[in-house]
C-alpha positions as CSV (number, residue, x, y, z in Angstrom):
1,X,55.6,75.5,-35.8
2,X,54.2,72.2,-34.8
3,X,50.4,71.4,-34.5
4,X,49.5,68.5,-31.9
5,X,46.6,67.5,-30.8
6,X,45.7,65.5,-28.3
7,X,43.5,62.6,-29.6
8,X,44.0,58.7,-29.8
9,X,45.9,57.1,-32.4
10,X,43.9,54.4,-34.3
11,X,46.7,51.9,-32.9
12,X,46.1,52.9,-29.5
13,X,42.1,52.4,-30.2
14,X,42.9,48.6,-31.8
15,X,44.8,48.1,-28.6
16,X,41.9,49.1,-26.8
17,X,39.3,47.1,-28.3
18,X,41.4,43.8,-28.4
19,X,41.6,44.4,-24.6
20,X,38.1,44.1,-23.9
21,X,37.7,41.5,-26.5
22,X,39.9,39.5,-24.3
23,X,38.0,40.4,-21.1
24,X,34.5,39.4,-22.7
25,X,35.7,36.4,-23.9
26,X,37.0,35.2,-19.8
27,X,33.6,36.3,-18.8
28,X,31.9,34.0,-21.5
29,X,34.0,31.5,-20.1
30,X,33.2,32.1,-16.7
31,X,29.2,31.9,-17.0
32,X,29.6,28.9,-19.7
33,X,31.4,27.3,-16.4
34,X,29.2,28.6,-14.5
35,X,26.2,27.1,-16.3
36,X,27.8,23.5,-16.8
37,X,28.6,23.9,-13.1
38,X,25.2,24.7,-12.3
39,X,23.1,22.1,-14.5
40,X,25.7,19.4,-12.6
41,X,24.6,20.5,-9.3
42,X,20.7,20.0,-10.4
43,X,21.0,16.8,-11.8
44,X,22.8,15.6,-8.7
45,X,19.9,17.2,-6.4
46,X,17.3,15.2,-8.8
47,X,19.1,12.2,-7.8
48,X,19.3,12.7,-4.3
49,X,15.4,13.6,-4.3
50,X,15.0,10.5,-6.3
51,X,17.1,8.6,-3.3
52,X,15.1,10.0,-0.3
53,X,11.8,9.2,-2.5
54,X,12.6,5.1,-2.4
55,X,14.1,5.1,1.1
56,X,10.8,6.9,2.8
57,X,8.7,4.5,0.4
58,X,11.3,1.0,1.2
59,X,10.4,2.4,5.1
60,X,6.9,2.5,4.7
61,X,6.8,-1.6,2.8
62,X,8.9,-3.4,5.4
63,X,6.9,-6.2,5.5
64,X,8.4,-6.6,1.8
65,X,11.3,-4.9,2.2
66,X,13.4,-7.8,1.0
67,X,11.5,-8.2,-2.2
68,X,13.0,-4.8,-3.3
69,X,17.2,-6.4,-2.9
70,X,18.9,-6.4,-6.1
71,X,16.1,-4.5,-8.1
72,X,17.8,-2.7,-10.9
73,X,15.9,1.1,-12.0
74,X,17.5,1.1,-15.1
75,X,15.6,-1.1,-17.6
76,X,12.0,-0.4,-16.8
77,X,10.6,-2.9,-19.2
78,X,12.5,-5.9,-17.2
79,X,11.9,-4.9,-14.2
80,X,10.0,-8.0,-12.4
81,X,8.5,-9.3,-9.0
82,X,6.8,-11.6,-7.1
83,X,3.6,-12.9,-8.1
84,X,0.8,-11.1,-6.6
85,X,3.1,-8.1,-6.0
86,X,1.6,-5.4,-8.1
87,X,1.8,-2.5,-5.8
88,X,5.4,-3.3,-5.5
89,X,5.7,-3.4,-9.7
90,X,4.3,0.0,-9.9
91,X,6.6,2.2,-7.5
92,X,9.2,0.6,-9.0
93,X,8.2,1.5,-12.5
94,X,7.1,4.9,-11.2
95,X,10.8,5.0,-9.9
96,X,12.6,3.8,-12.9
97,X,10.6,6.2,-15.4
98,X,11.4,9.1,-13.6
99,X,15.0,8.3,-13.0
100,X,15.0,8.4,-16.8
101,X,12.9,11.1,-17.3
102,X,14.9,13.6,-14.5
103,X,18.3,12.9,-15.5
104,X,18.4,10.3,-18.8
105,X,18.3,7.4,-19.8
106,X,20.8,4.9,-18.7
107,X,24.0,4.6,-20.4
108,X,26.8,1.8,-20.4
109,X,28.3,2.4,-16.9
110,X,25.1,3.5,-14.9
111,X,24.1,1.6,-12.2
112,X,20.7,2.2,-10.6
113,X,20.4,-0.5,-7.7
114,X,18.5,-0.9,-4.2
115,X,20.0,-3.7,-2.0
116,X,18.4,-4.7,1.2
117,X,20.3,-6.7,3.9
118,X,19.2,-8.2,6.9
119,X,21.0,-8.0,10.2
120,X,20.9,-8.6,13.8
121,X,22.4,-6.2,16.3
122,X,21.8,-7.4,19.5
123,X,18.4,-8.5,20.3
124,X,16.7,-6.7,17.1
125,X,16.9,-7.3,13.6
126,X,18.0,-4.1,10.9
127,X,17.6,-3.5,7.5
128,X,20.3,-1.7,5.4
129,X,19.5,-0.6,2.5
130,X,21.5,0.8,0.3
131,X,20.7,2.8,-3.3
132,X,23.2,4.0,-5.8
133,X,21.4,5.8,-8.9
134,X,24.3,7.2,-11.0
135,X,23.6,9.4,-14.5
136,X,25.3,10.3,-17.4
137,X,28.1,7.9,-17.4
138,X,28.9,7.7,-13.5
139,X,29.8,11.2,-13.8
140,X,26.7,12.2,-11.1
141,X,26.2,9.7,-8.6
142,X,24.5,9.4,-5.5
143,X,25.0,6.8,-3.2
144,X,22.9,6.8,-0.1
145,X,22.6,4.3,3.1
146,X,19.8,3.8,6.0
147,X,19.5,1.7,8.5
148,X,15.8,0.4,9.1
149,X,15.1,-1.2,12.5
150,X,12.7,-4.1,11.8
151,X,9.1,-3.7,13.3
């Protein structure tokens, strides 16, 4: 007479185990994605923050608003202006250190650049100015464009 029992066979419970090994290890994939995805998305909000910031301020300074064309935010220490322009120097140090303290310092192929053109449309003049701030080698960038009717 034969005895069985109903149990599980330790190779059915290795089978078990190694399939929800497997399953942990696609979830610790997914959130490890998920985080990588996440901590893009908030460096690329910092720089759009950072974007809006120097357009409201470039609005408010149109009488200098040409002054800022060509001004580079990703070497603090040679950042330079006109003579008698200190106001000017300090928003755009104040820029330039938080760029690099939100989202790095700059590396080889950042750029981090306001340019200001004049135009006339019809009967009134325009500004557009244009800011690209890009972090961790061009891999978040933000590139942003207003048009500035001249008062």
């Amino acid at each position: 007479m034969k005895n069985y029992k109903d149990a599980f066979t330790l190779i059915e419970a290795l089978i078990s185990v190694a399939i929800a090994a497997i399953g942990f290890a696609g979830v610790m994939a997914l959130v490890s994605t998920s985080n990588n995805v996440m901590n893009d998305t908030i460096d690329k909000e910092k720089l759009k923050f950072q974007n809006t910031e120097i357009l409201e301020a470039l609005n408010a300074d149109q009488a200098n608003i040409m002054d800022y064309n060509g001004k580079d935010l990703s070497n603090c220490t040679q950042i330079t202006v006109a003579v008698n322009k200190d106001e000017q120097l300090k928003s755009l140090q104040k820029w330039c250190n938080k760029l690099q303290g939100e989202v790095g310092s700059k590396r080889s192929q950042d750029k981090r650049i306001i340019r200001v053109e004049k135009k006339k449309v019809g009967q009134s003049d325009v500004y557009i100015v244009s800011l690209e701030l890009n972090a961790k080698n061009n891999k978040k960038s933000v590139y942003m464009k207003r048009i500035f009717y001249a008062q």
